[in-house]
BAGUZA-295204 format. One record per residue (C-alpha): residue number from 0; residue in three letters; x, y, z. Coordinates in steps of 0.5 Angstrom, whole numbers. Layout:
N
> NUM, ALA, X, Y, Z
...
end
This chain:
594
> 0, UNK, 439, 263, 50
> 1, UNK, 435, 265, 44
> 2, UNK, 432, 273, 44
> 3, UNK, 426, 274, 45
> 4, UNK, 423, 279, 41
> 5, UNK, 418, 283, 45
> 6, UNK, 411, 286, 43
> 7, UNK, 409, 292, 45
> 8, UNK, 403, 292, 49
> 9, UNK, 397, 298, 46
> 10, UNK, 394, 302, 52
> 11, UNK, 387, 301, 49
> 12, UNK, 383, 295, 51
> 13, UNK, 381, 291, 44
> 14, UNK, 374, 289, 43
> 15, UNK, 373, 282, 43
> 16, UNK, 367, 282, 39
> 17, UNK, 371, 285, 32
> 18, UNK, 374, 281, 27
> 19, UNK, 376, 286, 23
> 20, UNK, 381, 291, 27
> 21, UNK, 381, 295, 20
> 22, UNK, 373, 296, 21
> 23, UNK, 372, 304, 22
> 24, UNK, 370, 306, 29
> 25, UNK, 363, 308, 29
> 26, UNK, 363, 315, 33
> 27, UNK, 356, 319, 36
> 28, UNK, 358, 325, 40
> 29, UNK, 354, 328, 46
> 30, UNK, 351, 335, 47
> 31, UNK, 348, 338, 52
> 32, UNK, 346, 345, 55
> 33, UNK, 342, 346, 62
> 34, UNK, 339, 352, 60
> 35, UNK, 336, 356, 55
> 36, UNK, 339, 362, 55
> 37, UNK, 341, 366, 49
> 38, UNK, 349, 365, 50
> 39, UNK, 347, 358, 52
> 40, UNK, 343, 355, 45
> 41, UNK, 349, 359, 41
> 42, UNK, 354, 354, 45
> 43, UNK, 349, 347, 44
> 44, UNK, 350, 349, 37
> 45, UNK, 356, 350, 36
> 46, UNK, 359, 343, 40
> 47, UNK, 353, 339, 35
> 48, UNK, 357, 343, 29
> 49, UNK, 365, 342, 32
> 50, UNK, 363, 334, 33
> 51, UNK, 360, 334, 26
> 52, UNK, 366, 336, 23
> 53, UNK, 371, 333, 27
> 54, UNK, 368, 326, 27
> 55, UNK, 367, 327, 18
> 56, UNK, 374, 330, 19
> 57, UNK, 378, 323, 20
> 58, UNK, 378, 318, 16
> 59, UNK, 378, 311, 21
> 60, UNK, 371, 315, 24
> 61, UNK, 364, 314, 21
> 62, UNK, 360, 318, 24
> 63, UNK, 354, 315, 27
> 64, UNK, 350, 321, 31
> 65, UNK, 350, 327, 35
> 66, UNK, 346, 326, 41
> 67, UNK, 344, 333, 44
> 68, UNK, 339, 335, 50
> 69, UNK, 338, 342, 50
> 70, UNK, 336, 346, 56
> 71, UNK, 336, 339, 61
> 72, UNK, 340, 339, 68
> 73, UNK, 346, 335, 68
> 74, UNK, 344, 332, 75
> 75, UNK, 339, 327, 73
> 76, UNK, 340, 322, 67
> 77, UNK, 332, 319, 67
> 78, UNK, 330, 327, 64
> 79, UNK, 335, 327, 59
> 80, UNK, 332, 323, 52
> 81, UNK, 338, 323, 48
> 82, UNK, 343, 321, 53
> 83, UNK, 338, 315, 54
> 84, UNK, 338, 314, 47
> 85, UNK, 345, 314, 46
> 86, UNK, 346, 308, 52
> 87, UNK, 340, 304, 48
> 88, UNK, 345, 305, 41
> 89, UNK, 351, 303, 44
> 90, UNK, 348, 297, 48
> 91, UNK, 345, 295, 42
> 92, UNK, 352, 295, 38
> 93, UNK, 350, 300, 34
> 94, UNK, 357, 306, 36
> 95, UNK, 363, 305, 38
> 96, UNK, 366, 310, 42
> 97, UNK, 362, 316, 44
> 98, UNK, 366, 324, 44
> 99, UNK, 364, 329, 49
> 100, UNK, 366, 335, 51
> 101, UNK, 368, 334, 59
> 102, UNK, 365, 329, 64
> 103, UNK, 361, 335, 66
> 104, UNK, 356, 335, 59
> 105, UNK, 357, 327, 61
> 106, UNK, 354, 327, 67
> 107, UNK, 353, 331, 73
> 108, UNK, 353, 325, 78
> 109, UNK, 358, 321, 80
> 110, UNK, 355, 314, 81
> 111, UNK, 351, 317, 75
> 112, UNK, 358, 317, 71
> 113, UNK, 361, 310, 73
> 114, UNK, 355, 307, 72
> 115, UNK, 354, 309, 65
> 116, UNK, 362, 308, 63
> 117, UNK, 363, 301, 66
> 118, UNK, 356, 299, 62
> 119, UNK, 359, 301, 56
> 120, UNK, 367, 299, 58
> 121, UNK, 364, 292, 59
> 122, UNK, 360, 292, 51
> 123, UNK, 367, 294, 49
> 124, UNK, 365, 303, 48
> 125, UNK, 370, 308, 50
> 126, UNK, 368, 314, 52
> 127, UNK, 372, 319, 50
> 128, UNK, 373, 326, 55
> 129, UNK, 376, 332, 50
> 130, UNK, 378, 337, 55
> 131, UNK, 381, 332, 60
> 132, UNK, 383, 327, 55
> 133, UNK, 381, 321, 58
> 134, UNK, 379, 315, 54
> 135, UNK, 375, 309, 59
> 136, UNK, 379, 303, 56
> 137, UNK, 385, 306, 58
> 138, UNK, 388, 302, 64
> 139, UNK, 389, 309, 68
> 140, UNK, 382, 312, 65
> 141, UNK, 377, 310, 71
> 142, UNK, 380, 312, 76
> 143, UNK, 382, 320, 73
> 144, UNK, 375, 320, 72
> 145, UNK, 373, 318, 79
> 146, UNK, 377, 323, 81
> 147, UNK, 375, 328, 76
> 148, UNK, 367, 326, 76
> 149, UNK, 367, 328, 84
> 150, UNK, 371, 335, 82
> 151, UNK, 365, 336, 77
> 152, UNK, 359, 334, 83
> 153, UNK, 362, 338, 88
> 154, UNK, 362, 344, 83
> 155, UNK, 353, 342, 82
> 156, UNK, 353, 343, 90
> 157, UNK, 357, 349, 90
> 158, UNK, 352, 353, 84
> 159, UNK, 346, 350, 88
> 160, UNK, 349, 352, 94
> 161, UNK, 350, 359, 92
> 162, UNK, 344, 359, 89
> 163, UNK, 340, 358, 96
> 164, UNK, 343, 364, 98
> 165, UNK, 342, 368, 92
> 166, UNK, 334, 366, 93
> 167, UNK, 334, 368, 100
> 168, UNK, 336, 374, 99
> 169, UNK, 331, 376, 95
> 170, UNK, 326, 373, 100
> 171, UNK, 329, 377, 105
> 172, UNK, 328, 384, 100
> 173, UNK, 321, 381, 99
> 174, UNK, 321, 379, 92
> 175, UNK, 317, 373, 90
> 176, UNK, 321, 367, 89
> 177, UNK, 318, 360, 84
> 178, UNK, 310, 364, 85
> 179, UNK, 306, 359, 79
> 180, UNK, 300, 363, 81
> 181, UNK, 293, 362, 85
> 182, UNK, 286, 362, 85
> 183, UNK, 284, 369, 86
> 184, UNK, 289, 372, 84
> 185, UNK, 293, 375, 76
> 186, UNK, 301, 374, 77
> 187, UNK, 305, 380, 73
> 188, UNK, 312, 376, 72
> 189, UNK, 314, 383, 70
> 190, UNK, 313, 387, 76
> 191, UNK, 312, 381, 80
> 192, UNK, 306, 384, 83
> 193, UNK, 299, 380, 85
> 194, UNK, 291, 383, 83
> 195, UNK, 285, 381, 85
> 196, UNK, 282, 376, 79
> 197, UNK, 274, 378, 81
> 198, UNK, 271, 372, 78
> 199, UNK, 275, 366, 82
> 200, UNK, 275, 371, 87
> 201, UNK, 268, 369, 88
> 202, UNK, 270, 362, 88
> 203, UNK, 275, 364, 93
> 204, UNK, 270, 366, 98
> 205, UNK, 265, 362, 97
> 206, UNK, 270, 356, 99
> 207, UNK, 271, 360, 105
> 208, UNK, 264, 361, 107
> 209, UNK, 262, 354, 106
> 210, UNK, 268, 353, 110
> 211, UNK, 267, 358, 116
> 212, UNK, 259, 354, 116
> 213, UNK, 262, 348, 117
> 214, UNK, 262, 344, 110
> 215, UNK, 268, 339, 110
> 216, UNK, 273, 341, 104
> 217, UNK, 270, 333, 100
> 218, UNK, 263, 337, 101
> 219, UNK, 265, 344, 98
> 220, UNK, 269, 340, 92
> 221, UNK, 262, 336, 90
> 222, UNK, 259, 343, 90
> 223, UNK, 264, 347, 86
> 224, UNK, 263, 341, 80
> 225, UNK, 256, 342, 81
> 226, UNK, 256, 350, 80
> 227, UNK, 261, 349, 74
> 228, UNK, 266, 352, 77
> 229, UNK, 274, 350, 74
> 230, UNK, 280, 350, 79
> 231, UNK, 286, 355, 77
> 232, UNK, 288, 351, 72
> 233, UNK, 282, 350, 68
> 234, UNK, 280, 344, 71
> 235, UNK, 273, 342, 73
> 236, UNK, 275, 336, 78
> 237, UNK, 276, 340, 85
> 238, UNK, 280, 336, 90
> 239, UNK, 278, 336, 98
> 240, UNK, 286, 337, 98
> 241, UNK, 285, 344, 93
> 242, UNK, 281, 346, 97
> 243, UNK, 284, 345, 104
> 244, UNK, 290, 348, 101
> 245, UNK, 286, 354, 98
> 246, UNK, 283, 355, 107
> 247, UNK, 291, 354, 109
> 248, UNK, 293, 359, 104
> 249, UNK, 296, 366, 107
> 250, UNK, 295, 370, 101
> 251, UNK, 288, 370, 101
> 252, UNK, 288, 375, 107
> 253, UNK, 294, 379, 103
> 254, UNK, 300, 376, 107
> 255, UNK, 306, 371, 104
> 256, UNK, 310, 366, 106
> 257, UNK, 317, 364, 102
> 258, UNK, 321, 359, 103
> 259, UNK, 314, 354, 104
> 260, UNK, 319, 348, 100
> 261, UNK, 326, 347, 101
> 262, UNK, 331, 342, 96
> 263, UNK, 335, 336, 100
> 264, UNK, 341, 337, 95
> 265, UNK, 342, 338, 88
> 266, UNK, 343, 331, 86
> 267, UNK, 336, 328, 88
> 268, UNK, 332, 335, 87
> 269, UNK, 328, 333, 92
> 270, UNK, 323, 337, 95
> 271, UNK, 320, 337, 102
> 272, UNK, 316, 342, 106
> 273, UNK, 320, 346, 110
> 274, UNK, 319, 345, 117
> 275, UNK, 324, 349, 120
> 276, UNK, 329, 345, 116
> 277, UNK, 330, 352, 113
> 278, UNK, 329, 360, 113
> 279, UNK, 323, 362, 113
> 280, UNK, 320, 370, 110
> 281, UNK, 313, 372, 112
> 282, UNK, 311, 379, 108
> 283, UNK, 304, 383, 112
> 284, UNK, 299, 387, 107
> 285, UNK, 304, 385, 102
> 286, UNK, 298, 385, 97
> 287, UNK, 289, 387, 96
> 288, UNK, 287, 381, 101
> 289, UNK, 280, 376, 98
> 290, UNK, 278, 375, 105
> 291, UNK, 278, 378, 111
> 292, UNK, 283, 376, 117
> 293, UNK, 278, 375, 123
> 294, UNK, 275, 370, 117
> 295, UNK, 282, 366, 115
> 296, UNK, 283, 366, 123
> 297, UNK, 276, 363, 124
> 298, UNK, 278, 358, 118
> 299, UNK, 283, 355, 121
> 300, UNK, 281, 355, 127
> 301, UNK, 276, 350, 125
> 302, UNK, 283, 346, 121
> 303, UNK, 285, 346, 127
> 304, UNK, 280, 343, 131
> 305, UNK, 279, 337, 126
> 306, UNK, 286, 335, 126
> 307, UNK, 286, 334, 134
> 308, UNK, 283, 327, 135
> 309, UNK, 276, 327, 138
> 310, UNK, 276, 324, 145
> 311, UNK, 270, 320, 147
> 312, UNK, 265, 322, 152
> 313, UNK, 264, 318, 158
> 314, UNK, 258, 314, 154
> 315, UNK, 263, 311, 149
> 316, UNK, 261, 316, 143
> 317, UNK, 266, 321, 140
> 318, UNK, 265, 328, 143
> 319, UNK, 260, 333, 138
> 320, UNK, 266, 337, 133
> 321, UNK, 261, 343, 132
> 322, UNK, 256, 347, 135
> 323, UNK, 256, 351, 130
> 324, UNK, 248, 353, 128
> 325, UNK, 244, 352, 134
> 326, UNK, 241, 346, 132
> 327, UNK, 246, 343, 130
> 328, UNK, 246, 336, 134
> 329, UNK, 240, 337, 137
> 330, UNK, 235, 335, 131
> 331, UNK, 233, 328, 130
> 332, UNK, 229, 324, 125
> 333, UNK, 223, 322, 128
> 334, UNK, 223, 316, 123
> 335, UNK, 229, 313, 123
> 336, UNK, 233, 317, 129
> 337, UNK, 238, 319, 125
> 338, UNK, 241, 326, 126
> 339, UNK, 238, 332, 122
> 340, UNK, 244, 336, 118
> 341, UNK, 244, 343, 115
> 342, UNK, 244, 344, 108
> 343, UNK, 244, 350, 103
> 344, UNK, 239, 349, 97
> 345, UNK, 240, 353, 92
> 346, UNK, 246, 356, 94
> 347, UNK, 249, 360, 89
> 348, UNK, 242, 364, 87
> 349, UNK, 237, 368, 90
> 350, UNK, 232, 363, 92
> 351, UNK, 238, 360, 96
> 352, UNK, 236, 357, 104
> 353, UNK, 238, 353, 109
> 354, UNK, 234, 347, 110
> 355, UNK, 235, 341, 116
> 356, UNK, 235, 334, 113
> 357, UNK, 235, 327, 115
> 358, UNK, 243, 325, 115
> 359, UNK, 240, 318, 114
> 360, UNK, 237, 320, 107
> 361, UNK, 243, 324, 105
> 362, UNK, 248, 319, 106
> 363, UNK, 245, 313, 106
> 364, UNK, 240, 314, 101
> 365, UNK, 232, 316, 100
> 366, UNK, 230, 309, 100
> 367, UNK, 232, 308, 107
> 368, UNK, 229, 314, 110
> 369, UNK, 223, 315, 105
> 370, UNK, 219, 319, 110
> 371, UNK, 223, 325, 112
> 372, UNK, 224, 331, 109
> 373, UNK, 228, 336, 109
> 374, UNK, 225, 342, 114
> 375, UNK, 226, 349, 113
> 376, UNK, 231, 353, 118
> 377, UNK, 226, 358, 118
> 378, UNK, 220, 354, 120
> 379, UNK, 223, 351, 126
> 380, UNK, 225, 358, 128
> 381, UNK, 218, 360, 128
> 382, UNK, 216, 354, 131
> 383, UNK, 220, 353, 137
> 384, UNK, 217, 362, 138
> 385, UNK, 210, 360, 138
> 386, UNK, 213, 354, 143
> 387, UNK, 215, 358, 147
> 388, UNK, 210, 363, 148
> 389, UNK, 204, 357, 148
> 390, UNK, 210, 355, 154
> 391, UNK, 210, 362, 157
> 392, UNK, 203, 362, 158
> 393, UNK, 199, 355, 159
> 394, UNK, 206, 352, 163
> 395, UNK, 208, 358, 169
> 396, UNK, 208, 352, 174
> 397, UNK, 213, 348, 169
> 398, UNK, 217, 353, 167
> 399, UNK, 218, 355, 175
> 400, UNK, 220, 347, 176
> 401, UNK, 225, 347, 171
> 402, UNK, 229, 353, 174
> 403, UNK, 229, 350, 181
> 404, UNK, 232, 344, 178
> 405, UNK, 237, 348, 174
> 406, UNK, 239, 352, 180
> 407, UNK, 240, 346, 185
> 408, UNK, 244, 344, 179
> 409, UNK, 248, 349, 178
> 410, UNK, 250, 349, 186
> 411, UNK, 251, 342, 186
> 412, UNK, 256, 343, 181
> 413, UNK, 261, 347, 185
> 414, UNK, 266, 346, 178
> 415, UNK, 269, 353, 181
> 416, UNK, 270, 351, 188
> 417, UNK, 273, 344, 185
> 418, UNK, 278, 348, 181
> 419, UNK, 281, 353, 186
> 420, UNK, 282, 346, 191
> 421, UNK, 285, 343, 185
> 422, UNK, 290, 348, 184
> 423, UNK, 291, 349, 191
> 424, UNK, 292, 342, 192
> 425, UNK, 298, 342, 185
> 426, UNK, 301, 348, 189
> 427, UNK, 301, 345, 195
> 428, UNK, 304, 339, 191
> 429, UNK, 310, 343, 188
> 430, UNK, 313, 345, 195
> 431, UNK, 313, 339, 198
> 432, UNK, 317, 337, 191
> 433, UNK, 322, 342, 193
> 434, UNK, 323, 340, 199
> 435, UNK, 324, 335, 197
> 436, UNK, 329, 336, 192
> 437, UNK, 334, 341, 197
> 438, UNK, 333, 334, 201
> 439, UNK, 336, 330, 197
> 440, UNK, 341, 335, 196
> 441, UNK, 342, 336, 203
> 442, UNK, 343, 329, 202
> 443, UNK, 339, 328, 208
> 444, UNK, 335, 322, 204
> 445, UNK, 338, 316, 200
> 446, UNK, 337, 316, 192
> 447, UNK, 332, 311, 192
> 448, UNK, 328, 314, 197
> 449, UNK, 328, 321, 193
> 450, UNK, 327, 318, 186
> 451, UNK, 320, 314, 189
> 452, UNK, 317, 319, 192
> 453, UNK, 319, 324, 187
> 454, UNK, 316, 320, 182
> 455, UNK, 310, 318, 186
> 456, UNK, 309, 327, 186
> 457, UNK, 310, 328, 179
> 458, UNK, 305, 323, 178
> 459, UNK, 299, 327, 183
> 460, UNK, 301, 334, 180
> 461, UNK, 300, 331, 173
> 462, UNK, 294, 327, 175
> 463, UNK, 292, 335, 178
> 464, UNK, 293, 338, 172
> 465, UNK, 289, 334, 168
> 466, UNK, 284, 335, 172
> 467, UNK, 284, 342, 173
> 468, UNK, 284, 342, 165
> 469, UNK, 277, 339, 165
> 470, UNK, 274, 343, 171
> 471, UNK, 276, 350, 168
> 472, UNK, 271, 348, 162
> 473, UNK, 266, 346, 167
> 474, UNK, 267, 353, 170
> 475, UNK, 266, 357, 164
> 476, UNK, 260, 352, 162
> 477, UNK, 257, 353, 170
> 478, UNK, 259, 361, 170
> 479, UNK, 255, 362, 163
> 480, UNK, 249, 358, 165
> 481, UNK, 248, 362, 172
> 482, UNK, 248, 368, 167
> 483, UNK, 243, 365, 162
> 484, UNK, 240, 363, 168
> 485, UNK, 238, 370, 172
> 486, UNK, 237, 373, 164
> 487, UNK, 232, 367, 163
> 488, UNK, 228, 369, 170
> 489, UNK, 229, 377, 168
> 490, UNK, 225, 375, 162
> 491, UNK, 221, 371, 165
> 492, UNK, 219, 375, 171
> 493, UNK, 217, 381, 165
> 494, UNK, 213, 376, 162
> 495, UNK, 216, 379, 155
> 496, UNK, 214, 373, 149
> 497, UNK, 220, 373, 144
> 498, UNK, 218, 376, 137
> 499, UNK, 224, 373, 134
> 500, UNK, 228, 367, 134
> 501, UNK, 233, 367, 140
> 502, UNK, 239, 362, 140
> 503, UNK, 240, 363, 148
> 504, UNK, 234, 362, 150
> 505, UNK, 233, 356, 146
> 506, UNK, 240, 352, 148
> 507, UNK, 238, 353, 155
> 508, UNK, 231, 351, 156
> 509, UNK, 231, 345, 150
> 510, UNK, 234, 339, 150
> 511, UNK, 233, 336, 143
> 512, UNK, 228, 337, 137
> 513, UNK, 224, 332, 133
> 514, UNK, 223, 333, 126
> 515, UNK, 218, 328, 123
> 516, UNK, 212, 323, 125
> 517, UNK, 206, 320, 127
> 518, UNK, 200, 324, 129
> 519, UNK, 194, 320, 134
> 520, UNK, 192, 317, 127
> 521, UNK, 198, 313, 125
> 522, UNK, 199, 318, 119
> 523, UNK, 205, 320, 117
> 524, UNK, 207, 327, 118
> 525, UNK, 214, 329, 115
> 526, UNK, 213, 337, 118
> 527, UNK, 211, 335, 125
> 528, UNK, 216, 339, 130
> 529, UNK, 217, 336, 138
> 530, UNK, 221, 340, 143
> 531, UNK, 223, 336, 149
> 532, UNK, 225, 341, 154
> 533, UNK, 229, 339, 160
> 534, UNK, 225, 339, 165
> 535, UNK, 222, 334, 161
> 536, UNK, 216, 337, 158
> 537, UNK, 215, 335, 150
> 538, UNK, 211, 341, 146
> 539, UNK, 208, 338, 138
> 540, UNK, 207, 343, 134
> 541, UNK, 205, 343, 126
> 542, UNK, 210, 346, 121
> 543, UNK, 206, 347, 116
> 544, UNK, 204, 352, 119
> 545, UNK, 210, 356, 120
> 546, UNK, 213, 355, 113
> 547, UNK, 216, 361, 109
> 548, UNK, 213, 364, 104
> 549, UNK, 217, 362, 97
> 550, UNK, 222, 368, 95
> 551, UNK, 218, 368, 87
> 552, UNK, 211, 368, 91
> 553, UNK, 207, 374, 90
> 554, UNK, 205, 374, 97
> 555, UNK, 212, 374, 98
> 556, UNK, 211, 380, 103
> 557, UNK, 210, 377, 110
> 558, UNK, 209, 383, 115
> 559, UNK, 212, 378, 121
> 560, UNK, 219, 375, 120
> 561, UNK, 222, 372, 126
> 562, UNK, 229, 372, 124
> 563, UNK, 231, 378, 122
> 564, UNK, 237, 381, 119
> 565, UNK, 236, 388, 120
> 566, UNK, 239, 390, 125
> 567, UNK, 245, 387, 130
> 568, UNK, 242, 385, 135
> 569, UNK, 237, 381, 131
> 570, UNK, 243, 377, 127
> 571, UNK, 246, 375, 135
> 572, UNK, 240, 371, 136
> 573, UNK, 239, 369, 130
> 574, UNK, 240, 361, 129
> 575, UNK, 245, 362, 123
> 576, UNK, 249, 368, 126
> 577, UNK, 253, 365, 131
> 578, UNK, 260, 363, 131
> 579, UNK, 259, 359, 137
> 580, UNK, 262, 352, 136
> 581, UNK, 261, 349, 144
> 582, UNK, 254, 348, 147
> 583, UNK, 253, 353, 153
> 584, UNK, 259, 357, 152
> 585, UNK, 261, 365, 150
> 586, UNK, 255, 368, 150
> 587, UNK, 256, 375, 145
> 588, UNK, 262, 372, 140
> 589, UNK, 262, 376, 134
> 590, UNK, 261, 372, 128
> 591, UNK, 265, 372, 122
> 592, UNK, 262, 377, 117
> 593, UNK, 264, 373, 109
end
């Protein structure tokens, strides 16, 4: 038999592509450091100077580059430039071997870590791990690095993990965590403390304000970029979504929220408002308050009402969202009978006033409502006082009619006694469920038997309930409209003429507002104002002749103003004061004061 000379296989995979085997490798190293601390620059330029002499040290090596990312995690490749440099170089057959320090400054993520190697495995480049010296071509290489891949992961979490906790027990002593700063407020990263900016405290109040008014955040945002005011940032482009977020921001009544987002893990970094996944810190009068606590409140008592779906009314149409002035949704455009909305002019001067235009015109454009005009709040306020005193005086028989119809109304609604029977009727239910339950138990009825008739039970309380939540609403209308009711016959029986705008009164008695007309010539008259009261009686009126004077007028010195603000009780009547959001509803709730 002839011996067999037996040749020993090397332990490294050979690429296929070289024909020259005496070719120097051409190697490139890899740095990198996650932070920019003092200690950790020093560390990144001492491995860029070790790997430039080592590789200049052997002689079977050419250095082909030191790839370095200074300051970047290790966890997600596509932040890292220089490691994406390096992979496009080895794919482009421009290294050899690539030399680092650990498969931590590699990579952080074992799929990460995998991927990359096997790409390069399969383009015949050896990656070489110093400190657990590791070369991937080996036969053994791969599976050492999975092993030691998924120790350096699980050390990522554990950092983060530590970290978290670490953050919260700052929270937990009150101290302000990942705080970037807000509009209205100067951050002082040495002492962490928060000051009162006035100039964007300003804008910050005025998006309040506009807000508590019942502007929508899309409105405010077009205002805020026609009066050149700039975002936090410097921006002249507001956003309904900033705006929104400054009207749910806790820190402009001078408390704090931490712990808003939380991370899902280390690898991904993704961050996600924080539901109740995770702790959450509030801090009260943690700082100077911008805005009051009754105005935040009042604000998002508003935001909250705009989530809720609108129900339709039983005619099909969508239910009002606001009464916030007393006109709103009950003036109509005599032109075109579209609904008339409240508007600021000239909002951020001294000859600033409210005035009610067609929405028509407003939204669609002047072109398909020409005629209207915008009418100011003031004018109907006077107009509709000189109504009611001409209504006061000529039309006694009427306004007797129309206080008989409201009571019969009234009487004939029963909303409280309908309520007490439908609690009555739900408590009476809930016993007979009972016994039902403790027959069952008895097992005096069969399952079949129980199950029918206790959901047939369930089923009539929850129709009850239902009910029981309408009629309350119901109720509290019919309690407020038999106060206002006898107030209304009180003033009326003293015979006493209003001196100014009273919103009570003018929700009680009228029934909508027509703004703009034809007079009994065929002209148009654009300030031509109708009331149409319950009882069907219509009052027309001129509003030219109720129109205030200008505020640069020289004769700006009228000696009736209708809608005073100089004393309290004046502003609970006034058209614009009220917070009252519902028709015929709360009658002395205090407005929010911005």
């Amino acid at each position: 038999m002839k011996d067999v000379e037996v040749i020993k296989a090397r332990n490294t995979l050979s690429p296929r592509a070289r024909t020259n085997f005496e070719k120097r490798l051409r190697v490139a190293a890899y740095c990198r450091v996650s932070t920019d601390t003092e200690d950790q620059l020093n560390s990144y330029k001492s491995q860029v100077e070790y790997y430039t002499e080592l590789i200049k040290s052997k002689p079977e090596w050419s250095l082909a580059g030191i790839y370095a990312d200074e300051a970047i995690t290790g966890t997600q490749v596509k932040k890292r430039e220089d490691f994406q440099r390096l992979i496009n170089d080895c794919m482009n057959g421009d290294v050899d071997m690539v030399i680092t320090k650990s498969i931590s400054r590699f990579a952080r993520n074992t799929l990460d870590t995998l991927k990359y190697v096997r790409m390069l495995k399969d383009k015949g480049v050896a990656v070489f791990f110093e400190e657990e010296n590791i070369n991937t071509l080996t036969m053994d290489g791969e599976l050492l690095l999975v092993i030691l891949s998924s120790v350096a992961q699980q050390e990522v979490e554990n950092i983060s993990a530590n970290v978290k906790k670490g953050l919260k027990m700052k929270m937990q002593r009150g101290e302000l965590v990942g705080f970037q700063g807000c509009l209205g407020y100067d951050y002082n990263p040495e002492d962490k403390t928060l000051t009162v900016n006035e100039e964007e405290a300003a804008v910050v109040r005025y998006i309040f304000q506009r807000y508590t008014e019942g502007a929508g955040g899309s409105v405010i945002a077009k205002e805020l970029e026609n009066l050149g005011y700039k975002t936090k940032r410097g921006s002249p482009k507001w956003a309904d979504s900033t705006v929104i977020g400054i009207i749910k921001n806790e820190k402009y009544k001078g408390d704090i929220l931490l712990g808003k987002t939380f991370t899902v893990d280390p690898i991904s970094k993704r961050r996600l408002y924080n539901f109740g996944e995770e702790d959450q810190f509030y801090i009260r009068e943690h700082h100077e308050p911008i805005i009051s606590e009754e105005v935040f409140e009042a604000a998002q008592e508003i935001l909250r009402r705009r989530a809720k779906p609108r129900s339709l009314n039983v005619d099909g149409k969508r239910e009002k969202f606001s009464r916030k002035y007393a006109f709103s949704c009950m003036i109509e455009c005599g032109f075109c009978g579209g609904t008339l909305t409240r508007r600021s002019w000239h909002s951020s001067s001294q000859y600033n006033k409210a005035i009610w235009q067609c929405v028509v015109s407003t939204k669609k454009g002047k072109k398909f409502c020409p005629e209207s005009k915008g009418v100011d709040e003031r004018t109907i306020e006077r107009a509709f006082v000189e109504s009611y005193r001409l209504l006061c005086q000529n039309n006694k028989d009427v306004l007797d009619e129309f206080m008989k119809r409201t009571e019969e109304a009234l009487s004939e609604s029963n909303a409280g006694r309908r309520l007490a029977k439908a609690e009555k009727d739900i408590h009476a239910l809930e016993v007979k469920k009972n016994k039902l339950v403790d027959m069952r138990l008895e097992d005096t009825i069969d399952k079949e038997t129980y199950d029918r008739k206790y959901l047939d039970l369930s089923s009539q309380i929850e129709q009850l309930q239902k009910e029981c939540e309408s009629l309350q609403d119901a109720a509290e209308t019919e309690t407020t409209m038999r106060k206002r009711v006898a107030m209304f016959r009180q003033t009326l029986e003293q015979n006493e003429v209003l001196d100014t705008f009273d919103r009570h009164i003018f929700e009680s008695i009228v029934e909508k507002v027509i703004v703009g007309g034809y007079d009994s010539n065929g002209n148009k008259d654009p300030y031509m104002i109708v009331f149409v009261y319950k009882t069907g009686f219509k009052n027309s009126v001129d509003g030219k002749n109720f129109k205030p004077l200008r505020k640069n007028s020289k004769e700006n010195h009228s000696p009736a103003i209708l809608c005073s603000h100089a004393s309290n009780e004046a502003e609970s009547m006034c058209s614009d004061s009220s917070d009252d959001t519902l028709r015929m509803r709360a009658l002395d709730v205090k407005s929010p004061v911005i």
